[in-house]
C-alpha positions in Angstrom: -62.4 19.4 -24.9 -59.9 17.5 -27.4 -61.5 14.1 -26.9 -62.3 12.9 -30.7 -61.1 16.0 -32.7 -59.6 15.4 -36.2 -55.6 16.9 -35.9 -54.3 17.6 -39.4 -52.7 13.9 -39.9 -56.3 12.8 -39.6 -55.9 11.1 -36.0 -58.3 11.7 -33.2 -56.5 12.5 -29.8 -58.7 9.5 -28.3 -56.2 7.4 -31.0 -52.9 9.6 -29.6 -50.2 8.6 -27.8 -48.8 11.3 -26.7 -50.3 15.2 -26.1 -48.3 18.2 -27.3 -47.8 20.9 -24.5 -50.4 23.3 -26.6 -53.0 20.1 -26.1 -52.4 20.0 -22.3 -53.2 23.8 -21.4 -56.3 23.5 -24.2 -57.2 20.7 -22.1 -56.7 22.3 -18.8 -58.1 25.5 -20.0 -54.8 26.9 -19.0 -52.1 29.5 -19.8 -48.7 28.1 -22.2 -46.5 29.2 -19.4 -48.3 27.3 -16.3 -48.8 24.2 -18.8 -45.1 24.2 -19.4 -44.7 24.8 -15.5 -47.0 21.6 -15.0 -44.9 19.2 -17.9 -41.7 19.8 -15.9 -43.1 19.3 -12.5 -43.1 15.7 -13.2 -46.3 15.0 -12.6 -46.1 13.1 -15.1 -43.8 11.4 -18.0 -43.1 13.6 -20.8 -40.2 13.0 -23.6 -38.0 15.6 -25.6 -37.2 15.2 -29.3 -35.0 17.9 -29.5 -37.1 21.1 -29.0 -40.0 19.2 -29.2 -41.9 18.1 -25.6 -44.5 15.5 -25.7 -46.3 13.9 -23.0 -47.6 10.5 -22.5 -51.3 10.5 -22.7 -51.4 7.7 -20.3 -49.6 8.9 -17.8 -51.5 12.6 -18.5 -54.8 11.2 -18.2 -54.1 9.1 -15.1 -52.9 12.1 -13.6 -56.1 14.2 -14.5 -58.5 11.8 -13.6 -56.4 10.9 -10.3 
């Protein structure tokens, strides 16, 4: 799992606020495409800066854990 790994800015993703959509299907043990399927089901809240998708690790782990 993710929980307390060192990205390459030096912040653990205990210390993120958000989760990339590569993080989500590493977390989920899941394929790209079915992670990508599960960010836009709106399951929970995700943001777009410009190609870029990131979802709230708030809302993400409330989700999981629900």
């Amino acid at each position: 799992m993710l929980d307390g790994k060192e990205n390459t800015h030096g912040i653990t993703t205990s210390e993120k606020k958000t989760y990339t959509v590569d993080e989500i299907a590493a977390l989920l043990n899941i394929s790209m495409k079915s992670a990508y399927a599960l960010v836009k089901s709106g399951q929970f809240h995700y943001i777009r800066a410009g190609r870029m998708i990131r979802v709230s690790k708030i809302s993400f782990d409330k989700w999981l854990h629900e």
